[in-house]
FIKOLZA-1660 file (N, C-alpha, C; in steps of 0.1 Angstrom, whole numbers, plus 5000, padded with zeros to 4 digits):
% residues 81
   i   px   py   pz ch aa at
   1 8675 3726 9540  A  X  N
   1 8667 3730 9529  A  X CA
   1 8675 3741 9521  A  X  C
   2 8677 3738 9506  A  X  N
   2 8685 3750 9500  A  X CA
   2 8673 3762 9503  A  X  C
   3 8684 3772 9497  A  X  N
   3 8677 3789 9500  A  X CA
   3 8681 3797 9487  A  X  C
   4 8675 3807 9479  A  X  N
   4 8677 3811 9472  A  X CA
   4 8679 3826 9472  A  X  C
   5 8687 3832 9462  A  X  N
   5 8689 3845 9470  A  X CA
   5 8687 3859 9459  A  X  C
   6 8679 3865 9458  A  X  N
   6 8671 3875 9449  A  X CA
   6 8675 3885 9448  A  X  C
   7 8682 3888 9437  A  X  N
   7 8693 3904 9431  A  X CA
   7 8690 3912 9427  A  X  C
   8 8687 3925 9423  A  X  N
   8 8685 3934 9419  A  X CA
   8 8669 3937 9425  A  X  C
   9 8666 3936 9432  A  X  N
   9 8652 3942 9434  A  X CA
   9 8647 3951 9437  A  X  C
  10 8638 3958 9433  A  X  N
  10 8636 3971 9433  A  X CA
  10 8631 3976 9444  A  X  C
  11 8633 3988 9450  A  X  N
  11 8637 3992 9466  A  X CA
  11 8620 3996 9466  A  X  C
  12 8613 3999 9460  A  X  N
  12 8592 4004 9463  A  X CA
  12 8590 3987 9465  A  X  C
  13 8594 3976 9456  A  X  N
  13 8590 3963 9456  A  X CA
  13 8594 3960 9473  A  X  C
  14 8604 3957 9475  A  X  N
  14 8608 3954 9489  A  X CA
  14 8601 3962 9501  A  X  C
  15 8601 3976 9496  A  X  N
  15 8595 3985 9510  A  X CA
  15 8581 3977 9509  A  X  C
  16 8572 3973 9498  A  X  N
  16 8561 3966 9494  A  X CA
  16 8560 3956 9499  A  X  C
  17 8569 3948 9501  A  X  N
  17 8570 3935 9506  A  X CA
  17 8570 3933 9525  A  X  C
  18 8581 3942 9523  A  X  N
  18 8580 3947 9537  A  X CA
  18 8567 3950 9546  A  X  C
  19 8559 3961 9538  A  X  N
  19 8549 3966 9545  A  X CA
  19 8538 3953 9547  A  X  C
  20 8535 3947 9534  A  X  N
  20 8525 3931 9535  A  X CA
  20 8531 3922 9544  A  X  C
  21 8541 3920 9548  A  X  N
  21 8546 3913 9556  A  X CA
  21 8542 3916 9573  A  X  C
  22 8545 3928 9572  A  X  N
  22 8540 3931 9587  A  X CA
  22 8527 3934 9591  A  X  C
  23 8518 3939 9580  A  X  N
  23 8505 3935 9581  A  X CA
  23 8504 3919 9586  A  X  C
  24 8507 3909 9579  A  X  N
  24 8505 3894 9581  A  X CA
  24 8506 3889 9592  A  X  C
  25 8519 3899 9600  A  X  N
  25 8527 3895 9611  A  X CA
  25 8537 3886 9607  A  X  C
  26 8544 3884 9597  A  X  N
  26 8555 3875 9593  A  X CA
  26 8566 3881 9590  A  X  C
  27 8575 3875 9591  A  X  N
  27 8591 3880 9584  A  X CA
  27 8586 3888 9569  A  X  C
  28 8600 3891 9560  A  X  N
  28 8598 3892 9554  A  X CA
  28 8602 3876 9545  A  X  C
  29 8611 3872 9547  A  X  N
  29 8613 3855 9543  A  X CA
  29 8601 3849 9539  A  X  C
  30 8591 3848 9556  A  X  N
  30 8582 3841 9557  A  X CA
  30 8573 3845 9549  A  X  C
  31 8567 3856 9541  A  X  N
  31 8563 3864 9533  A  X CA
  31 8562 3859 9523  A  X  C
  32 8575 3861 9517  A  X  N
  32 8579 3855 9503  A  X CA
  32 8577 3836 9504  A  X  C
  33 8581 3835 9514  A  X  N
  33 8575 3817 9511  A  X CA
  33 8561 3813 9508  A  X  C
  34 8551 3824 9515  A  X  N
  34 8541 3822 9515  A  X CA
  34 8534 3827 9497  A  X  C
  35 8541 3836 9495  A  X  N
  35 8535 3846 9485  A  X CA
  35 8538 3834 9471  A  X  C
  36 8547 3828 9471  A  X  N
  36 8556 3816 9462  A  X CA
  36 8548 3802 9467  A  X  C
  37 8537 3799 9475  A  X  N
  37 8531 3788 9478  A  X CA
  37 8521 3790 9468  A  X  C
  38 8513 3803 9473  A  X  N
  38 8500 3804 9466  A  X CA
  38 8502 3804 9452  A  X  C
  39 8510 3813 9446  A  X  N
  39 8512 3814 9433  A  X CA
  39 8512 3801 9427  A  X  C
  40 8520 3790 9429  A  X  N
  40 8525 3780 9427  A  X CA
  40 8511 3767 9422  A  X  C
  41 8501 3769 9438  A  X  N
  41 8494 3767 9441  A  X CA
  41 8482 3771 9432  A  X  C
  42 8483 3775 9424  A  X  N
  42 8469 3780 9414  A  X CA
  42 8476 3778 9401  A  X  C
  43 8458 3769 9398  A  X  N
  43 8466 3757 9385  A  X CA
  43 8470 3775 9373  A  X  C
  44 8480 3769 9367  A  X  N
  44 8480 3782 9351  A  X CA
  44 8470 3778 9344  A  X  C
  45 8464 3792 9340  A  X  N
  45 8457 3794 9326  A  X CA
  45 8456 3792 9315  A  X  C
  46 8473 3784 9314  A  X  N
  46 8477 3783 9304  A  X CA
  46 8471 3769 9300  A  X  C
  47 8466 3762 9310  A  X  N
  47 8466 3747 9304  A  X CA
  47 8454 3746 9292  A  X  C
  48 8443 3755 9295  A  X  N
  48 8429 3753 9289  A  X CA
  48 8433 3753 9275  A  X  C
  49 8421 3753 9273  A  X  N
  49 8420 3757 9251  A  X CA
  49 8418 3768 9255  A  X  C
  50 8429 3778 9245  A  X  N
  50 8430 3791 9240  A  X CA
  50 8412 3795 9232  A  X  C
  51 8408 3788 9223  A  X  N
  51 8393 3793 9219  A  X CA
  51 8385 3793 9228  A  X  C
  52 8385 3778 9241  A  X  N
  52 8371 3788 9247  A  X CA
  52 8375 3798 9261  A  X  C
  53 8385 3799 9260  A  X  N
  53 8391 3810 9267  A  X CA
  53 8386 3823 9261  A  X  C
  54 8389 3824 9249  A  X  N
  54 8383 3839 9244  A  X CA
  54 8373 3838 9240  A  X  C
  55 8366 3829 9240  A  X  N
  55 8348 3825 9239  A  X CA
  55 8343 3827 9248  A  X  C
  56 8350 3830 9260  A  X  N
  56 8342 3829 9277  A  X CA
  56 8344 3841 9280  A  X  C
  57 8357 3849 9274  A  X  N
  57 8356 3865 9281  A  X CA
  57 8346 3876 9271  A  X  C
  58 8354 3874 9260  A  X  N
  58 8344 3880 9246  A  X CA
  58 8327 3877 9242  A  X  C
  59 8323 3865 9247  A  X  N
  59 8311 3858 9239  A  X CA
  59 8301 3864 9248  A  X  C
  60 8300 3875 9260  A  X  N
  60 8290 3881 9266  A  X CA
  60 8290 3896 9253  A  X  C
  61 8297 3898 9246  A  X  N
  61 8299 3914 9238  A  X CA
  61 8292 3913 9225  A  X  C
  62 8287 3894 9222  A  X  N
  62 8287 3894 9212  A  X CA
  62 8290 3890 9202  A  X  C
  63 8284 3890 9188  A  X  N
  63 8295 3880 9175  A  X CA
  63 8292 3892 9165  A  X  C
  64 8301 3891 9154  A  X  N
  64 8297 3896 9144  A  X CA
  64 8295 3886 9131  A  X  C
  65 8286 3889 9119  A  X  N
  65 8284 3879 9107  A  X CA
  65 8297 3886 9099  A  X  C
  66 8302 3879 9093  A  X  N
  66 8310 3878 9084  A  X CA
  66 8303 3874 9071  A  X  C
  67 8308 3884 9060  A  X  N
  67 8298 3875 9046  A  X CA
  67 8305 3862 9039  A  X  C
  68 8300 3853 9035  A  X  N
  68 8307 3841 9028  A  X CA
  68 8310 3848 9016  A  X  C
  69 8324 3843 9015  A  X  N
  69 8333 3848 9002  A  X CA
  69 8335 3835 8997  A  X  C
  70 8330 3838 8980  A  X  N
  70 8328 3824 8973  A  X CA
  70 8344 3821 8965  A  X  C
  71 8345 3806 8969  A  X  N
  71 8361 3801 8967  A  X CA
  71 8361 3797 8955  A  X  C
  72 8368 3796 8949  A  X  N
  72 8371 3800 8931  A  X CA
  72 8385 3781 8935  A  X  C
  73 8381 3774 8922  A  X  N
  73 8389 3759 8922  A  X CA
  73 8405 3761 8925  A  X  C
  74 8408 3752 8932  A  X  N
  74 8426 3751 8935  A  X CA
  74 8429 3751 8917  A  X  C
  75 8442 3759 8919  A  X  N
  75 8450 3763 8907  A  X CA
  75 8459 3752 8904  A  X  C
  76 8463 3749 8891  A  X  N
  76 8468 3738 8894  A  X CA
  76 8487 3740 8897  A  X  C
  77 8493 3730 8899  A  X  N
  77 8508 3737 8904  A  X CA
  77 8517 3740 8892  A  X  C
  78 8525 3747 8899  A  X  N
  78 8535 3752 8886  A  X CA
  78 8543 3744 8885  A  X  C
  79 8549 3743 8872  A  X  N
  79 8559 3730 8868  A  X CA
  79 8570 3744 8865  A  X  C
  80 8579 3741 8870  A  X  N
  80 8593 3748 8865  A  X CA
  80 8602 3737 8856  A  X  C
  81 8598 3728 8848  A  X  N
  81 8609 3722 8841  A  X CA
  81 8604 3730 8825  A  X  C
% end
């Protein structure tokens, strides 16, 4: 099975990783495999519609009325010759 191998990481992140790991009882490997299942494993947010996304977190706070602003006829186009 390839392995992949993670650079620069920040030394509170790792003691972090560390510490949840031995809580678990797992490596630290075993840790990160696990932690990269779940994540993986939960569909993204991203897939939904964007409106009723912020219709579902906002629409308990409320709406506001906006007044109708009256639309005046399309202009007609400019001729540059």
């Amino acid at each position: 099975m390839p392995g992949i191998t993670i650079r620069n990481l920040d030394k509170s992140l790792k003691e972090q990783l560390r510490v949840q790991a031995a809580k678990h009882g797992r490596s630290m490997e075993e840790e990160v495999r696990t932690i990269l299942k779940v994540a993986l494993a939960t569909e993204s947010a991203s897939t939904g519609n964007l409106a009723e996304s912020v219709r579902k977190r906002f629409g308990p706070l409320g709406g506001v009325d906006l007044p109708v602003v009256p639309r005046e006829p399309i202009r007609e186009p400019v001729n540059f010759e």
